[in-house]
C-alpha positions as CSV (number, residue, x, y, z in Angstrom):
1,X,-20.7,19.4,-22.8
2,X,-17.3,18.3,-21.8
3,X,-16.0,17.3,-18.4
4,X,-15.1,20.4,-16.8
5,X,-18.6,22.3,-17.6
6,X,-20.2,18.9,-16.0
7,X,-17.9,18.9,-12.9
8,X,-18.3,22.9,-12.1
9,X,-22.0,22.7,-12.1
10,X,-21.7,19.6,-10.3
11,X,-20.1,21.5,-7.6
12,X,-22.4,24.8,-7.8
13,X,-25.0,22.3,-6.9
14,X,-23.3,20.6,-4.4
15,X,-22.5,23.9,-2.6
16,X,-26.0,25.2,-3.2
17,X,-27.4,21.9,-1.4
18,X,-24.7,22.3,1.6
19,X,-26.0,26.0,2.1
20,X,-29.4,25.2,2.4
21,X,-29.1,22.1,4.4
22,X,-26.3,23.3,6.4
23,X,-28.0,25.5,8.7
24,X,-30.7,22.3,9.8
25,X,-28.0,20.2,10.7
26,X,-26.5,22.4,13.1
27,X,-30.2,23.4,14.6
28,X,-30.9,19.6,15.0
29,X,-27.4,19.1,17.0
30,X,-28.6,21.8,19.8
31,X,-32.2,20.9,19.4
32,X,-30.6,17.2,20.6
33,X,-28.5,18.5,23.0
34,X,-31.5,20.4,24.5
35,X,-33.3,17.7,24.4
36,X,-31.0,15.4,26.3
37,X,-30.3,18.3,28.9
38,X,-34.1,18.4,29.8
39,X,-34.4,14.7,29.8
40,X,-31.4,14.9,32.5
41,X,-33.5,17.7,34.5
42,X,-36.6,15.0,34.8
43,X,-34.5,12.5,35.7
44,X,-33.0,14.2,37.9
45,X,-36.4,15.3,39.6
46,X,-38.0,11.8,39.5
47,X,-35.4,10.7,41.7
48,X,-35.8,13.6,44.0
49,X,-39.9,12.8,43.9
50,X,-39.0,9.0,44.5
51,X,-36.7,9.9,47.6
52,X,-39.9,12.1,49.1
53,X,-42.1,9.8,48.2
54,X,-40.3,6.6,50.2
55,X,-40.2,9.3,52.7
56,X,-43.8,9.6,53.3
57,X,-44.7,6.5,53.1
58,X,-42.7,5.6,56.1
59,X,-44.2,8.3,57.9
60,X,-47.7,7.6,56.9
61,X,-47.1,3.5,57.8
62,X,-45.5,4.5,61.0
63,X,-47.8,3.5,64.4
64,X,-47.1,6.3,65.6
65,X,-48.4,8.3,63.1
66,X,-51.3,6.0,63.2
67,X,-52.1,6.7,66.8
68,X,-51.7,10.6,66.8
69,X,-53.9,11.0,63.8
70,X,-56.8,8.9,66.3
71,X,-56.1,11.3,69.2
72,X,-56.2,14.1,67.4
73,X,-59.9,12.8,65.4
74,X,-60.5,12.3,69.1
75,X,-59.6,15.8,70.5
76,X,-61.7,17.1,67.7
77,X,-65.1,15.0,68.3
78,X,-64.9,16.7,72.1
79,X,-64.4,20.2,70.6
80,X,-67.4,19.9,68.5
């Protein structure tokens, strides 16, 4: 075979491998950019949770909180 028969199947292969690998390369670039989108999202929402959660737990270690849940245990032992 001489050098021109070697380099044209050379490139036939080469452009057969590009096709078929082409496609997967470009799926993995949105599946990644998906991915870093939804990992934004939870981020996002576990800061939200962590705010609401800080939130509650000054309500629920507030005195006063402490005293209006007795009064109303109170107000329901009379009732019953």
């Amino acid at each position: 075979m001489n050098l021109t028969a070697i380099l044209i199947v050379a490139l036939v292969c080469w452009a057969i491998v590009e096709l078929v690998n082409g496609p997967k390369g470009k799926k993995k670039d949105k599946t990644n950019v998906r991915q870093a989108q939804i990992t934004n999202e939870l981020l996002q929402e576990m800061a939200t949770m962590r705010e609401r959660i800080e939130t509650l737990e000054k309500i629920i270690t507030d005195e006063k909180y402490d005293l209006n849940r007795q009064f109303d245990d109170l107000k329901k032992d009379k009732v019953a």
